[in-house]
C-alpha positions in Angstrom: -2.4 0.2 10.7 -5.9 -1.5 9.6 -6.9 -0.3 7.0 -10.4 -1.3 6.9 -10.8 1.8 9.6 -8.8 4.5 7.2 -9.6 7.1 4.9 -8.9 7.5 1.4 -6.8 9.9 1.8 -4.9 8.7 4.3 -4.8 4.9 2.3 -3.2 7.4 -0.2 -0.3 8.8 0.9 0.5 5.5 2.9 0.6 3.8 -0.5 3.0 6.9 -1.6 5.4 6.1 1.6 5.5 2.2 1.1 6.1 2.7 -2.7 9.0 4.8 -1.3 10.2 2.3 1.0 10.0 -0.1 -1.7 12.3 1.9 -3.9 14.8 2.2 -1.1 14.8 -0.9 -0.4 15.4 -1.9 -4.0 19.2 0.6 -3.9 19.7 -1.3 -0.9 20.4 -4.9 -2.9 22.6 -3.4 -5.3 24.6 -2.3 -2.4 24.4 -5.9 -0.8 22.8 -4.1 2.7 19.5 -6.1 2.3 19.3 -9.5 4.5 16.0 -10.4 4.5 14.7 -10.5 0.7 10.8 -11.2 2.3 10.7 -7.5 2.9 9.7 -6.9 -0.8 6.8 -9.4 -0.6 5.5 -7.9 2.5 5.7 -4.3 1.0 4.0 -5.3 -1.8 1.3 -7.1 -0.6 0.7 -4.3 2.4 0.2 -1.9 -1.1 -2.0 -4.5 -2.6 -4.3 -4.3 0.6 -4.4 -0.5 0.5 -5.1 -0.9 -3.0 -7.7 -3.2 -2.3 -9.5 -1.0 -0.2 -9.3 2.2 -1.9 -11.2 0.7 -4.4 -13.9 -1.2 -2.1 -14.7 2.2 -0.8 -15.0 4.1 -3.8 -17.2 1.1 -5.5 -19.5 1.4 -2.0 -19.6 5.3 -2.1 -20.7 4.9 -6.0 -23.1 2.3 -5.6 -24.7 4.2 -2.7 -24.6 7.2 -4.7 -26.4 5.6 -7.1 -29.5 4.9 -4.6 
């Protein structure tokens, strides 16, 4: 997904699924199923970037609101 082309909305609940993938993902150490431990840095960093651009669209919508 690119999410320069999304909506908010959609940014939103794909933040909501990763964070739930995360969490899974977390139960799976403790049970020893996890094999590749990069998997939390790459979830992160894809809610970072969502993150990111949530917030560089709502700072464009207000500062062109503000015109």
């Amino acid at each position: 997904m690119n999410v320069t082309t999304v909506d908010v909305a959609t940014l939103q609940k794909e933040i909501f699924e990763t964070r739930r993938e995360l969490f899974n993902l977390r139960l799976s150490v403790g049970s020893g199923q996890v094999k590749d431990m990069s998997q939390f840095g790459k979830l992160r960093r894809k809610i970072a970037q969502m993150n990111t651009q949530i917030r560089a669209t709502q700072f464009a919508s207000a500062k062109h609101g503000l015109r």
